[in-house]
C-alpha positions in Angstrom: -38.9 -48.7 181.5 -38.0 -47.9 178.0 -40.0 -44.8 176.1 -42.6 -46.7 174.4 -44.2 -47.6 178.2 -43.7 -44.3 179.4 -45.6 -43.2 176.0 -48.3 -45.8 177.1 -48.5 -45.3 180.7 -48.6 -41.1 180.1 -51.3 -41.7 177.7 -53.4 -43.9 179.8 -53.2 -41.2 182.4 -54.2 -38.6 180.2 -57.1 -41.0 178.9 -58.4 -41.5 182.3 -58.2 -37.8 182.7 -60.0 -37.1 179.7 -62.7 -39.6 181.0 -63.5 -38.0 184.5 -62.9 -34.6 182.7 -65.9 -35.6 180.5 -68.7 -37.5 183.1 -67.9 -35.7 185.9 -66.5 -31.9 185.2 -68.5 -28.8 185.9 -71.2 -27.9 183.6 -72.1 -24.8 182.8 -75.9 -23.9 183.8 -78.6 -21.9 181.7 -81.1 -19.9 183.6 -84.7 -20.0 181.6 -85.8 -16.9 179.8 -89.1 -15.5 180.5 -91.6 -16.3 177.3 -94.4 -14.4 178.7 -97.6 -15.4 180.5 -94.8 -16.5 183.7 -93.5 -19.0 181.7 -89.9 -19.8 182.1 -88.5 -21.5 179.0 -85.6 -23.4 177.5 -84.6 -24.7 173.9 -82.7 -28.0 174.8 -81.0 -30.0 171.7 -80.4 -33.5 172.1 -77.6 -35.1 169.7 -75.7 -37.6 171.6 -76.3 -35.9 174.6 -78.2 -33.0 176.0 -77.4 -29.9 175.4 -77.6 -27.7 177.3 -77.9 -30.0 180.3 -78.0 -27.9 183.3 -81.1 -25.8 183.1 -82.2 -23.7 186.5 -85.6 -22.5 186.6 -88.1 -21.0 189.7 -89.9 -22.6 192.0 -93.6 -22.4 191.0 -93.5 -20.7 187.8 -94.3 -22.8 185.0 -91.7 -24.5 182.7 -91.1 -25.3 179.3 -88.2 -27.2 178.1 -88.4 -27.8 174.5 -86.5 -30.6 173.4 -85.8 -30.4 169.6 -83.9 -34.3 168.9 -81.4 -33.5 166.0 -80.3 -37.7 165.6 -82.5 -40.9 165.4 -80.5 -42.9 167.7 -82.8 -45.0 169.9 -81.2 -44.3 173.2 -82.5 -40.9 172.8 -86.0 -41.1 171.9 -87.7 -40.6 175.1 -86.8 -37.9 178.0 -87.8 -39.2 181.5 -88.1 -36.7 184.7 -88.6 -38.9 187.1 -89.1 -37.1 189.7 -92.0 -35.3 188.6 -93.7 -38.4 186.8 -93.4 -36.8 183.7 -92.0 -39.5 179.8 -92.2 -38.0 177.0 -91.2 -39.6 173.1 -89.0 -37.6 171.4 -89.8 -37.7 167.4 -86.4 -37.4 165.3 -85.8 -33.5 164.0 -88.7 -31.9 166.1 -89.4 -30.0 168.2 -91.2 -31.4 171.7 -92.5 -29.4 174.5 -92.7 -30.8 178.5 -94.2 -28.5 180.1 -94.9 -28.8 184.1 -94.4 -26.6 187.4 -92.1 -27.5 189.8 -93.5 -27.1 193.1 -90.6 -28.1 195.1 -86.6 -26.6 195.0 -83.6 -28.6 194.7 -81.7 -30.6 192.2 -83.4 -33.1 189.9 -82.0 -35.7 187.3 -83.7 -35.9 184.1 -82.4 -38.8 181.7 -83.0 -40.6 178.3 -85.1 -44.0 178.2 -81.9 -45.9 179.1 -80.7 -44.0 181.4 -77.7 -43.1 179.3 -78.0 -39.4 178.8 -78.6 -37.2 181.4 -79.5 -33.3 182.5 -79.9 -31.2 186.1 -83.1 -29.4 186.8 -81.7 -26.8 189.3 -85.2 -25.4 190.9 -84.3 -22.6 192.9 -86.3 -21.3 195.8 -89.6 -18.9 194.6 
């Protein structure tokens, strides 16, 4: 092997690192502030991505995630959580509330209209 392969093959490996780095790598998790009346809240942005995308709330309590969309891409105009039945459109440099209560704990995906972009709802236990 001369030095340019070992140039390549050291950069692929560090590519490839970078990669699972990126999708798969520990996220760091917001907890939701109170906002009064019991309502636990979150300011999420979304520019090419969530962020932040690991939000843990209560059991119970009612939840506000406001989703302010700084871009116009079309893979992020809509936020799906699936698991509570709840699509909402996402209007380009607004702000736009989902508000529900989660009445069960555990971990739940929330994603874009394609399924591109995703977040963690952590509910934790009431």
């Amino acid at each position: 092997m001369d030095t340019t392969e070992i140039a390549v093959v050291v950069g692929g490996a560090v590519a490839i690192a970078l990669v699972l780095w990126y999708f798969f790598g520990a996220r760091e998790a917001v907890a939701a502030t109170d906002a009064g009346g019991g309502v636990q809240e979150v300011k999420i942005t979304v520019k090419g991505g969530y962020s932040p995308d690991v939000v843990v709330v209560k059991q119970g309590r009612p939840v506000r995630l406001d989703f302010y969309r700084d871009e116009t891409s079309s893979c992020s105009e809509d936020v799906v959580f699936g698991d509570f039945g709840i699509a909402r459109h996402l209007p380009a440099f607004r702000t736009t509330p989902v508000e529900f209560t989660p009445d069960r704990a555990g971990e739940f995906t929330w994603t874009c209209g394609m399924n591109m972009l995703r977040g963690k709802l952590i509910v934790q236990p009431a």
